[in-house]
N, C-alpha and C positions, 0 to 999 in steps of 0.2 A: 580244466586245463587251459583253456580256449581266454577266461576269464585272468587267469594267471599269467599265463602268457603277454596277455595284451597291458597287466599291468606294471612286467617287468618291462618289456619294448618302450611305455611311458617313463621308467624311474630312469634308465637309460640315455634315453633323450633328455629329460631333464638333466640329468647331469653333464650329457656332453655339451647341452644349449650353453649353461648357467656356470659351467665352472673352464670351458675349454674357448667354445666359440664366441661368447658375450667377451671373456676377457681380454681374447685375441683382437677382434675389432675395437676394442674401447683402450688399449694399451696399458692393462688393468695391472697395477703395481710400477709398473714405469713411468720417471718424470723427470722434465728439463727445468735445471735450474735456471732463471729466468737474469740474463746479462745485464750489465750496468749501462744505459743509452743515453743517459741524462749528457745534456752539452754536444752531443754528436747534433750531425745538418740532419735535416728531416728526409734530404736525400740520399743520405748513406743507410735510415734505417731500414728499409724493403729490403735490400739484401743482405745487408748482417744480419737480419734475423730469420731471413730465409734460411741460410747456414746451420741456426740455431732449430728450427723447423718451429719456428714460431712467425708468427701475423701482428701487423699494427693497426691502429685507427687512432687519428684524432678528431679528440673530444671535446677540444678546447684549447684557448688562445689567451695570453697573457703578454707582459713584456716586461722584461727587466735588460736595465743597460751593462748589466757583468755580463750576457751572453748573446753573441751576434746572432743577427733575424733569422729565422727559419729554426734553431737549434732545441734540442726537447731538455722541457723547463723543469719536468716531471712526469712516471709513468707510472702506470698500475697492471698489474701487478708491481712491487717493488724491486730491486734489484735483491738478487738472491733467494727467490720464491721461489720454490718448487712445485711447475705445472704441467699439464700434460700435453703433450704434442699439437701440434697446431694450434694450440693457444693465443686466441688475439692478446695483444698489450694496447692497452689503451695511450695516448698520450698528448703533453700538454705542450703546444709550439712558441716561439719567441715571436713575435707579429714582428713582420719586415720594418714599420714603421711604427714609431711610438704615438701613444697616444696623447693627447695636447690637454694644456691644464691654460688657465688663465692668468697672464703677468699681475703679480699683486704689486699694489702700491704701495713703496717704501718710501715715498719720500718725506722728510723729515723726521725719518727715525734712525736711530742707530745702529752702527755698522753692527752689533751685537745685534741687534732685535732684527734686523734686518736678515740675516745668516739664519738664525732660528724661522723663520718667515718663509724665506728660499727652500731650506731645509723640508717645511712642513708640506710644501709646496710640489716637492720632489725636485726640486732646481738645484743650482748649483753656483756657490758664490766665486765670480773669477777675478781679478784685479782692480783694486781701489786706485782710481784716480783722484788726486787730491788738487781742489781748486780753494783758492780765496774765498772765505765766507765765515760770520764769527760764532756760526753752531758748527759744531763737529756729527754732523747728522746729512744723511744721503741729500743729495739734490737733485738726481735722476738715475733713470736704469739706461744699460746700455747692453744690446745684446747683437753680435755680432758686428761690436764697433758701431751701430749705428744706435741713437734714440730709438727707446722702447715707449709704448704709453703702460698705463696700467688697464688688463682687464684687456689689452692684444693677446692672442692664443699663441703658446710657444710647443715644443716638445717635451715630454717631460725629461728630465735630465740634463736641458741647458743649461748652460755657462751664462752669469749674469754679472755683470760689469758696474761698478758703483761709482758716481760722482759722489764723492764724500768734500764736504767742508771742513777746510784746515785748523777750526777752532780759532784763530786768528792769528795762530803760531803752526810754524811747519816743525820745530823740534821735538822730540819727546822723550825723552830718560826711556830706556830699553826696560819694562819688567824681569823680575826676578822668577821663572817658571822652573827652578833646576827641582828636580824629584817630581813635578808635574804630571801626568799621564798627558797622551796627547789632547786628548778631548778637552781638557781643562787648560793647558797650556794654550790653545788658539782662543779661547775665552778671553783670557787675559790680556794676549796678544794683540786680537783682532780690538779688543777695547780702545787700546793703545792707535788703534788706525795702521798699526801694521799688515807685514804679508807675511805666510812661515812657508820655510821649505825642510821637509824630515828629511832624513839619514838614518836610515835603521844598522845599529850594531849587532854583526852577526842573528843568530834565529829566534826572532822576536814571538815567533809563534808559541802560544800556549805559554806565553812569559808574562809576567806585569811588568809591561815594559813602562819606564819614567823618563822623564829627560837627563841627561848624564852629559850635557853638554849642551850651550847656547852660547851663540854668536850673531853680535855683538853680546858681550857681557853683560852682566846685571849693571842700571846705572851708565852706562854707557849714555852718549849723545847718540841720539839718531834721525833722520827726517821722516814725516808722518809717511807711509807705505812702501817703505823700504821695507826689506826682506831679514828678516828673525832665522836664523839656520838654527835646528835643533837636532839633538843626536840622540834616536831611543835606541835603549837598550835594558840590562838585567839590571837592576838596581845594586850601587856599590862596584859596578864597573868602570873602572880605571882606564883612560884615555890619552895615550901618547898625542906627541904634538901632528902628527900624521891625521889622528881621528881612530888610530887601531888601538882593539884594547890593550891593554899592558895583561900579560901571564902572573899571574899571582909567584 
């Protein structure tokens, strides 16, 4: 009896450990879906997710120029994860400052090659200045209005400024880009030693947006880095003299 006894009082306990009180402490079958933090300050997320009875840490620093410093780049757990209560999320911060890349040397290359160059670079090309000279090919960089050298350390993301040679003419017949995507329209453009400015028609998102519209016209006269205004939109969209589409 003595033996029986003592092995129910065991099955017992076992069961209250393993099925009441284990699950009780561990919040066994209960879980928080885990919020969306991406793009918030890094100082808003300690107590939104306290809210949420969740914990942060970061793990790591990166930088991109779509989201201001301190701002979370990426988290893990993912947004909409389901985990359990005080859960760390791990996460990945915007660094206050960017990190610096080395001014490459374009000069005497083309405002195309040049752009591809900046691009690869993570830079960014900002206004042709056009000076007398009979290549039409950079003659120096300029970054923040002043003379750059090449192989001086900038930020990544800067705006880089172009001494271009006027080919020995400053005029130039405006290309023909209409049905163009954008990427290929500044190709063509910038060839040209122009500048472009978009104008999106109504929601170009999730559209193959073309050009549906350029100014000055095709053929047109124009001076070498004058400004190309282009208008994307849905392809076969119709353009009042305003720039609004026309209603079918």
């Amino acid at each position: 009896m003595h033996f029986i006894l003592a092995c129910a009082i065991i099955i017992i306990l076992g069961v209250f450990y393993f099925y009441i009180y284990l699950p009780g402490i561990t919040n066994h079958g209960e879980t928080i879906t885990v919020p969306n933090i991406e793009g918030k300050n890094i100082t808003e997320v300690e107590a939104f997710l306290a809210k949420h009875d969740l914990r942060y840490e970061v793990n790591d620093s990166s930088y991109s120029d779509k989201f201001p410093p301190l701002a979370i780049l990426k988290q893990y757990p993912a947004a909409g994860s389901k985990v359990k209560e005080n859960r760390k999320i791990y996460v990945s911060v915007n660094r206050v400052t960017p990190p610096t890349v080395p001014m490459p040397n374009l000069v005497d290359v083309s405002v195309i090659g040049a752009e591809a160059i900046l691009k690869a670079n993570e830079l960014k090309r900002g206004r042709i200045e056009l000076v007398s000279w009979p290549f039409p090919t950079v003659k120096e960089m300029k970054y923040q209005g002043s003379k750059i050298q090449p192989n001086v350390r900038v930020a990544k993301g800067s705006v880089i400024d172009l001494v271009v040679g006027d080919g020995g003419s400053n005029r130039v017949h405006v290309p023909n880009v209409m049905g163009y995507t954008l990427e290929d329209a500044k190709v063509v453009i910038f060839g040209y030693n122009l500048n472009v400015e978009v104008n999106a028609v109504g929601d170009t998102s999730g559209v193959h947006a073309v050009v549906i519209k350029q100014q000055p016209e095709a053929e047109d006269n124009s001076t070498v880095g004058d400004v190309v205004e282009l208008w994307l939109g849905k392809p076969g969209t119709v353009l009042n003299e305003d720039g609004e589409p026309v209603d079918d």
